[in-house]
C-alpha positions in Angstrom: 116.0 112.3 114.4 118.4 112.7 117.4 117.2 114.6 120.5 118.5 118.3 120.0 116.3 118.7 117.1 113.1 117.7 119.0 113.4 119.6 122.3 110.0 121.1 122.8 111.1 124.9 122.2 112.5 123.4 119.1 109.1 122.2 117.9 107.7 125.1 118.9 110.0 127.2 116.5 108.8 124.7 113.9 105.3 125.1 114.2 105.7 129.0 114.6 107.8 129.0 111.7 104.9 127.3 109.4 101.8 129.6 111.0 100.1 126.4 112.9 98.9 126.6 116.3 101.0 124.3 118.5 98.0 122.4 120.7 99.0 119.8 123.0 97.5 116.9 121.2 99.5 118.3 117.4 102.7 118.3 119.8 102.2 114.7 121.3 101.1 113.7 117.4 104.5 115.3 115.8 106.7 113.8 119.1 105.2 110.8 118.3 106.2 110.7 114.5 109.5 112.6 115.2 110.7 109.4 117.6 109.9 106.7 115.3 111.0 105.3 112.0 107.9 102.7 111.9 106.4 105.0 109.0 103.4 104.6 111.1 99.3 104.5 109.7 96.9 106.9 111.2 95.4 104.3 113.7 99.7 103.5 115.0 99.4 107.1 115.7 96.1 107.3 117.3 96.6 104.5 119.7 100.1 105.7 120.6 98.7 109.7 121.3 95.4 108.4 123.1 97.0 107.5 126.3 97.2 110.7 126.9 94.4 112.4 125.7 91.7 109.9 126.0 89.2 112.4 124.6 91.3 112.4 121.0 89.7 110.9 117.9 91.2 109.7 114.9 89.5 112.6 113.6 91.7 114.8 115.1 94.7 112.7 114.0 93.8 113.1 110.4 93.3 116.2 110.8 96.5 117.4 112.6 98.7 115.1 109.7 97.2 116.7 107.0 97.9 120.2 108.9 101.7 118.6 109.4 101.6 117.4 105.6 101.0 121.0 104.0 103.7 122.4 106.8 105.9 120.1 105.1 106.4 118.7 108.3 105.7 115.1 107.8 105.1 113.2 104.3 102.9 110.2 103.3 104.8 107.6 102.2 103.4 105.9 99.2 101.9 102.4 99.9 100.3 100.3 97.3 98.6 98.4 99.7 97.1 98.4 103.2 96.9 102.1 105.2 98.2 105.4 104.3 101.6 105.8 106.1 103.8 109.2 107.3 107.1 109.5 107.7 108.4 113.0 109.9 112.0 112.3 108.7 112.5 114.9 105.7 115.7 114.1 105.2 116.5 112.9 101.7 116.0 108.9 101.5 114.7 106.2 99.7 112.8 103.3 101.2 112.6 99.4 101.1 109.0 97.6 101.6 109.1 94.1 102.7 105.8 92.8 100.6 105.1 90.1 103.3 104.4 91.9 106.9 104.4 95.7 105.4 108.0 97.2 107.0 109.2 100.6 105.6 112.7 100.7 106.2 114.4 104.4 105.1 117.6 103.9 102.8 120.1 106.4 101.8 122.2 106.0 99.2 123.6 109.3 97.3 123.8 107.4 93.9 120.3 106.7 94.1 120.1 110.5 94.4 121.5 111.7 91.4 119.0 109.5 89.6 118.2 111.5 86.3 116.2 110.9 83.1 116.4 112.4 79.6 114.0 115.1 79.1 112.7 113.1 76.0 111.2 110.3 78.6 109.8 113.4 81.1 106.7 113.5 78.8 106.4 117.3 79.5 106.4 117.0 83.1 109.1 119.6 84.9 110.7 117.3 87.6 111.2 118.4 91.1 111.9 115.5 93.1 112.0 111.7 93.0 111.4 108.7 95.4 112.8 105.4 94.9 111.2 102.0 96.3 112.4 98.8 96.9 109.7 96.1 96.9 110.7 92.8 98.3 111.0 90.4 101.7 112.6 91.2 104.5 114.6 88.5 106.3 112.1 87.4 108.8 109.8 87.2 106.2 111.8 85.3 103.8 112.9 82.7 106.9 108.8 82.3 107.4 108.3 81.9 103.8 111.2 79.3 103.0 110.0 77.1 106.4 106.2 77.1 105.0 107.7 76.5 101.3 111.3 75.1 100.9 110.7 75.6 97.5 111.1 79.8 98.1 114.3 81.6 99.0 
């Protein structure tokens, strides 16, 4: 997310826009997730924002990213594995998972996009969006996993 879009007033606009309270600790929470594409857990977040506020709990956090979630703010990003992870950029994009150390990397590609499926394979369900996932290794993990086992590429 580049800069102009996350100038305090800016945020401020945002949260006035969506009826929540801007409190310093929701604004050093959302500045936090707006300048990072780590697709960080609740505890990244907590230990980033604590710093500051030594009297936050993760408490709070949770409660603030749900607040930011129904805003439509922020979204969870899917994780079959490990801690729930949230992602503040709501632009349209896709995302690869390295399966080894956890990475969320965002992808954009417009084909994936215009992904569409019969409405004979919806079963009944009225589509509104889709995500797509990409579940493999990323390079460092792959170099760590062919040095332990030359066998694996």
């Amino acid at each position: 997310m580049n800069s102009t879009q996350s100038t305090p007033e800016v945020v401020r606009q945002r949260f006035r826009q969506k009826g929540l309270k801007l409190t310093p600790q929701r604004y050093a929470i959302y500045e936090m997730m707006i300048h990072t594409d780590a697709h960080p857990t609740v505890e990244d977040i907590y230990h980033a924002v604590q710093p500051r506020f030594p009297m936050l709990s993760l408490n709070t956090v949770y409660y603030t990213l749900t607040s930011l979630k129904k805003a439509g703010l922020i979204a969870d990003v899917p994780v079959q594995e490990g801690a729930a992870r949230f992602d503040a950029n709501m632009d349209r994009h896709h995302h690869l998972v390295c399966l080894g150390c956890h990475k969320i990397e965002d992808l954009y590609d417009p084909t994936l996009d215009q992904l569409k499926i019969s409405a004979r394979k919806t079963n009944g369900y009225l589509l509104e969006s889709h995500r797509v996932e990409f579940r493999g290794y990323c390079s460092r993990c792959r170099k760590r996993r062919s040095q332990s086992n030359p066998k694996v590429r």
